[in-house]
KEMAR-106750 format. One record per residue: residue in one letter; chain; x, z, y of N, C-alpha, C in turn. Coordinates in nm, 4 decimals, decimal comma. Each point is the difference from the previous one (the first is absolute). Layout:
<atoms>
> residuo	cadena	n.px	n.pz	n.py	ca.px	ca.pz	ca.py	c.px	c.pz	c.py
> a	A	X	Z	Y	X	Z	Y	X	Z	Y
...
</atoms>
This chain:
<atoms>
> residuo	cadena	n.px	n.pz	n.py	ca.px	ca.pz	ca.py	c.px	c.pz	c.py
> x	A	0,0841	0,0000	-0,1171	-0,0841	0,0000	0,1171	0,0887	0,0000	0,1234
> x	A	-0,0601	-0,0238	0,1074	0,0826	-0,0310	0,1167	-0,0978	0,1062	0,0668
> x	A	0,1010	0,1253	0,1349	-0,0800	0,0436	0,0426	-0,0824	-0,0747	0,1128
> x	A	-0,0017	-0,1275	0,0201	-0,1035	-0,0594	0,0646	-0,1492	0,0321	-0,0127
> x	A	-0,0088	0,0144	-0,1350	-0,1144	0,0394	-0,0910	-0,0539	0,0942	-0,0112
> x	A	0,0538	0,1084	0,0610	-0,0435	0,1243	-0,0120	-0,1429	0,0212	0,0619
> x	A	-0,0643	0,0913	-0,0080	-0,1301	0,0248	0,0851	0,0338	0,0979	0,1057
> x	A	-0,0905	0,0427	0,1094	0,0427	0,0489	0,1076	0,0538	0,1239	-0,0243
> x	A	-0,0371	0,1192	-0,0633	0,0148	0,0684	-0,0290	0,1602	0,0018	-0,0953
> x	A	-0,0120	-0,0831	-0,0842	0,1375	0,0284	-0,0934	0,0935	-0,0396	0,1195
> x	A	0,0143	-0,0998	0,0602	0,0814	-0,0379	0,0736	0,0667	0,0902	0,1172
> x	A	-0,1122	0,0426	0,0812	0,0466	0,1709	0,0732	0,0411	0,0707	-0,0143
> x	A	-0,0197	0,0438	-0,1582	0,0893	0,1211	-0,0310	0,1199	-0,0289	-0,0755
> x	A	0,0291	-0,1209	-0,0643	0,1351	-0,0465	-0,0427	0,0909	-0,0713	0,0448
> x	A	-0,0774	-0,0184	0,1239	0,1287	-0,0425	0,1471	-0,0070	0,0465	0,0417
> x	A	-0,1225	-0,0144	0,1266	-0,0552	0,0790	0,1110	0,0870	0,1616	0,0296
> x	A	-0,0724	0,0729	-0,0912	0,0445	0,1169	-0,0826	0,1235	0,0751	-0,0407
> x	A	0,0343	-0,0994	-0,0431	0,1283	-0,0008	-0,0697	0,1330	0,0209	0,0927
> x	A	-0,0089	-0,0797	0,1371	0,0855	-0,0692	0,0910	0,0034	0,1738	0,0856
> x	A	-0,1161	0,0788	-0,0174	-0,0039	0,1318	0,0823	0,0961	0,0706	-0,0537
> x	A	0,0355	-0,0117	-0,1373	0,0737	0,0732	-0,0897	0,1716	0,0079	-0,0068
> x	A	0,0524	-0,1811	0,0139	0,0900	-0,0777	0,0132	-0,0392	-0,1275	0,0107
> x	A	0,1407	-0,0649	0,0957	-0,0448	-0,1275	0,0164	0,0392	-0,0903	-0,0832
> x	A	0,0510	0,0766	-0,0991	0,1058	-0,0730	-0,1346	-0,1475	-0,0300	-0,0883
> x	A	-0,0823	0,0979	-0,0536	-0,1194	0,0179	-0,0671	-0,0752	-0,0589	-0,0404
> x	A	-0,0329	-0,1008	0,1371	-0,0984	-0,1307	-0,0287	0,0660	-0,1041	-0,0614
> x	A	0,1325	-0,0064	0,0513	0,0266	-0,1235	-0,0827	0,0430	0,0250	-0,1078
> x	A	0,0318	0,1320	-0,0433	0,0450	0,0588	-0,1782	-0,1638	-0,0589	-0,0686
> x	A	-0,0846	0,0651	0,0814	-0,1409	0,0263	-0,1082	-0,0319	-0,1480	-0,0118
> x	A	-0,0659	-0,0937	0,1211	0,0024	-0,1336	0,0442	0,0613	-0,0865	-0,1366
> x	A	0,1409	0,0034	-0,0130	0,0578	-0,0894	-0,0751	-0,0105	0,0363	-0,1466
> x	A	-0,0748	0,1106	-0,0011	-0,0029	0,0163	-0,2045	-0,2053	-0,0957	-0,0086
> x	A	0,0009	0,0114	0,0753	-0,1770	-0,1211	0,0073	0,0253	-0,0956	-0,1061
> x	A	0,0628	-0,0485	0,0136	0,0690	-0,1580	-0,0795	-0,0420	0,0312	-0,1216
> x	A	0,0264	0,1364	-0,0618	0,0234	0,0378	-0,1663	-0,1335	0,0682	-0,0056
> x	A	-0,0945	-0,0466	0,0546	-0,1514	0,0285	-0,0325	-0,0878	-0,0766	0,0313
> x	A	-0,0753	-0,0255	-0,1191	-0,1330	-0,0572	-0,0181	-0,1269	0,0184	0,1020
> x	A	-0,0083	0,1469	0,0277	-0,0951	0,0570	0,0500	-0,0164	0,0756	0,0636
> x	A	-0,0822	0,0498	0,1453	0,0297	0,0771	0,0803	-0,0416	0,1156	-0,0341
> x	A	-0,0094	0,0314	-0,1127	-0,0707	0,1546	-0,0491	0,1627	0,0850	-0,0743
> x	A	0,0458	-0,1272	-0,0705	0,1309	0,0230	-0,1190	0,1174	0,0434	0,1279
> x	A	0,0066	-0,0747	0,0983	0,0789	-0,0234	0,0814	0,0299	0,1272	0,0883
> x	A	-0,1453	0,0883	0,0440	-0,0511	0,1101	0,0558	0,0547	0,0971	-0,0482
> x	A	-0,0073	0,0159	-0,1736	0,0382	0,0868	-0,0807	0,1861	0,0466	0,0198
> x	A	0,0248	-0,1537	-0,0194	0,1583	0,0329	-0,0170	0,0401	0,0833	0,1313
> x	A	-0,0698	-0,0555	0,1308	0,0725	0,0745	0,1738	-0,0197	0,0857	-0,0227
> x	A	-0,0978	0,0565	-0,0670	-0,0338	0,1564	-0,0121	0,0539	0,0387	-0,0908
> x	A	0,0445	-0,0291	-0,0922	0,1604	0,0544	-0,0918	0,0888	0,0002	0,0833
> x	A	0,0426	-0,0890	0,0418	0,1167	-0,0143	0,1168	-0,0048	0,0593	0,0875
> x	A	-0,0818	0,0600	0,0639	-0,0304	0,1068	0,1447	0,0020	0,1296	-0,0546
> x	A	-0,0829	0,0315	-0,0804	-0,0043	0,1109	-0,1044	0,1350	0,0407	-0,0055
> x	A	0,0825	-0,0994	-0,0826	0,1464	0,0654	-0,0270	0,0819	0,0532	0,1087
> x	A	0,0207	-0,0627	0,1272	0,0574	0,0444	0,1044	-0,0782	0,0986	0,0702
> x	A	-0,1252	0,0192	0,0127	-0,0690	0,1424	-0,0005	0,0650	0,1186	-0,0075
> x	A	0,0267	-0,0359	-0,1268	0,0300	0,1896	-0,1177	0,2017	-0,0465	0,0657
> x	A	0,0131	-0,1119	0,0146	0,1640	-0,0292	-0,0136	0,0554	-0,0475	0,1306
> x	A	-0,0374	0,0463	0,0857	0,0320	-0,1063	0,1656	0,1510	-0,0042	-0,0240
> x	A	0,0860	0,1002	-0,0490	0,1613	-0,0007	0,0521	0,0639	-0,1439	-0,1296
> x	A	-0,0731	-0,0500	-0,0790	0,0453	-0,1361	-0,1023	-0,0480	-0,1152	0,1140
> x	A	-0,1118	0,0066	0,0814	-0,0149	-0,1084	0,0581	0,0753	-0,0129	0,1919
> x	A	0,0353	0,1444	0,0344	0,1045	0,0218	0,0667	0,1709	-0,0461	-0,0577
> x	A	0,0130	-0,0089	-0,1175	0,1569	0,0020	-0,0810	-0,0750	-0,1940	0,0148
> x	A	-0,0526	-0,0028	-0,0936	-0,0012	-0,1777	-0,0435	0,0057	-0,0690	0,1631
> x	A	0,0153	0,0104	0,1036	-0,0936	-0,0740	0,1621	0,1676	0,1106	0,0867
> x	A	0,0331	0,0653	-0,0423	0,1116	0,0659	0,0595	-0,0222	0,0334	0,1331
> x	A	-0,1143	0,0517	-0,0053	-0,0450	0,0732	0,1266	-0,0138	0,1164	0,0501
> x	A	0,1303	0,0441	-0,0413	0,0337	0,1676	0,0075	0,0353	0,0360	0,1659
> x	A	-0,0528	0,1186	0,0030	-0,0262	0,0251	0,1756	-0,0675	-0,0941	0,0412
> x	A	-0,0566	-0,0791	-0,0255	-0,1025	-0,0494	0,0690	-0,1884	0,0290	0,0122
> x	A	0,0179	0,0311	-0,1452	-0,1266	0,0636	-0,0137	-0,0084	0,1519	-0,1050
> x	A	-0,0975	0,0749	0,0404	-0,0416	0,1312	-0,0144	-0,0839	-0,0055	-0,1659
> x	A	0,0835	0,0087	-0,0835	-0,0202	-0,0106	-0,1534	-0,1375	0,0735	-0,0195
> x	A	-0,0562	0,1423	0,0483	-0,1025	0,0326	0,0098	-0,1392	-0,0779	0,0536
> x	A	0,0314	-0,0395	0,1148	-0,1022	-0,0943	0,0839	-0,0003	-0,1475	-0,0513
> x	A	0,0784	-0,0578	-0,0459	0,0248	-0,1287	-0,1013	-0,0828	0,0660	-0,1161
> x	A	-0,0073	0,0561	-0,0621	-0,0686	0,0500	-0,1588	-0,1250	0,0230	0,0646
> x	A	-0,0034	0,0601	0,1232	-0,1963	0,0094	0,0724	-0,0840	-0,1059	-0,0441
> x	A	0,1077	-0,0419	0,0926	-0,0374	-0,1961	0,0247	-0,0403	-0,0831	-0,0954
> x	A	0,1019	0,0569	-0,0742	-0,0422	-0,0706	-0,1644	-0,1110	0,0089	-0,0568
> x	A	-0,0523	0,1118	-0,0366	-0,1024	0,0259	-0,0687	-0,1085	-0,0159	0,0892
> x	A	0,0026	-0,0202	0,0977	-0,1386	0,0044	0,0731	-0,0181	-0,1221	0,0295
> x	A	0,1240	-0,1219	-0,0431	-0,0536	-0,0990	-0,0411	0,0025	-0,0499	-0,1143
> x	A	-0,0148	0,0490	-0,0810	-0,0304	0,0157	-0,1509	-0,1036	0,0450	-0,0235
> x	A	-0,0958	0,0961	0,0653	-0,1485	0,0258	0,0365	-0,0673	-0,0970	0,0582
> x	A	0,0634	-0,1069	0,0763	-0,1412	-0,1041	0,0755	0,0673	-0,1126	-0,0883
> x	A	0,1077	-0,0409	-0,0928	0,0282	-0,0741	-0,1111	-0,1600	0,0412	-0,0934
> x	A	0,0005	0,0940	-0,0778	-0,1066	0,0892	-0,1174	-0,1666	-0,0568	0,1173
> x	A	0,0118	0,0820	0,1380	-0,1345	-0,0500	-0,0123	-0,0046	-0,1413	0,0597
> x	A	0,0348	-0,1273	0,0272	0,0191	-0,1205	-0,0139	-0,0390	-0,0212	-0,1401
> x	A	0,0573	0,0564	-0,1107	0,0163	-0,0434	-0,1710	-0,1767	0,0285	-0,0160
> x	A	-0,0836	0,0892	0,0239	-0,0827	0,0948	-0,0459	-0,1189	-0,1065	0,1142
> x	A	0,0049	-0,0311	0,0830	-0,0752	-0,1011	0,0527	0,0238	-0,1326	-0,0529
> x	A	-0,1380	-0,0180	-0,0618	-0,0609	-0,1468	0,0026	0,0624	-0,0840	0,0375
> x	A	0,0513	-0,1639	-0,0767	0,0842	-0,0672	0,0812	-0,0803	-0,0655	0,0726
> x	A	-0,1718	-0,0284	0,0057	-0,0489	-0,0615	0,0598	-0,0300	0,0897	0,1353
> x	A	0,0372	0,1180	-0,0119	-0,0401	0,0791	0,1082	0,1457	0,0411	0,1038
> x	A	0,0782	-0,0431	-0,0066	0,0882	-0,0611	0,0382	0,0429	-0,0537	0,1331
> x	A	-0,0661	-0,0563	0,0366	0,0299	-0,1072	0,1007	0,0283	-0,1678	-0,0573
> x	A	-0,0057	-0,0490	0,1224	0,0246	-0,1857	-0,0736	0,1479	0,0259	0,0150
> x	A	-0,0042	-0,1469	-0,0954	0,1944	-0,0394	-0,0194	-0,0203	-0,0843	0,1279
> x	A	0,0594	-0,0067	0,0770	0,0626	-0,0475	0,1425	-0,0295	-0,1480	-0,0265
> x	A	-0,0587	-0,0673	0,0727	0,0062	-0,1957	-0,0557	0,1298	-0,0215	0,1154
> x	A	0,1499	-0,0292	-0,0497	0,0728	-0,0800	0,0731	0,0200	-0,1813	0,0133
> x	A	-0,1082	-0,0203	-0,0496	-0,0042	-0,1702	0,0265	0,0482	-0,0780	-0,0885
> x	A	0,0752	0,1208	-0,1307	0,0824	-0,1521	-0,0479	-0,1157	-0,0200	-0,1460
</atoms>
C-alpha cells in the first residue's frame, strides 16, 4: 500500500501525529506502507512499532543518535500516547474513517 491511500484518520495519526513525536518518524512509519496489503495490517504493525519505543524510548534515542537532544522520559510519553490514537484509529471502522484523499492520479 502506498500511504496515499490511507483514510483521513489513519493518515493523521501515522504522519500527522507521528511528525509531533519526531521528524524522523513519519518517514520511518511512511516507508514500511510498501510491505502492506492493507490499511488495517499496516495499523497493527505502527502500533507494534510505537508500542516498542513506548516501554523503550532510550533504543530509539541510541538507533537516531539523539542523545541530549531529547528527554528519554517525555519521548516514551510521546510514544505511547501515540500508540493510543494508533489502537483507537485500529478499533474504528474503516468506513468510519474519513475518505482516502482523491489526488487526481
Amino acid at each position: 500500500m502506498d500511504t496515499d491511500y490511507l483514510t483521513r484518520d489513519a493518515y493523521r495519526v501515522l504522519i500527522g501525529r507521528a511528525n509531533e513525536v519526531s521528524d524522523i518518524l513519519p518517514a520511518e512509519i511512511g516507508s514500511a506502507a510498501r510491505a502492506f496489503a492493507d490499511e488495517d495490517t499496516y495499523l497493527r504493525l505502527a502500533h507494534q512499532f510505537v508500542s516498542y519505543f513506548a516501554e523503550s524510548p532510550e533504543d530509539y534515542i541510541d538507533k537516531w543518535d539523539l542523545h541530549g537532544q531529547v528527554d528519554p522520559k517525555k519521548l516514551g510519553e510521546q510514544f505511547a500516547e501515540l500508540a493510543r490514537e494508533i489502537l483507537l484509529v485500529i478499533q474504528t471502522p474503516i468506513e468510519h474513517r474519513g475518505p482516502v484523499p482523491d489526488y487526481g492520479g
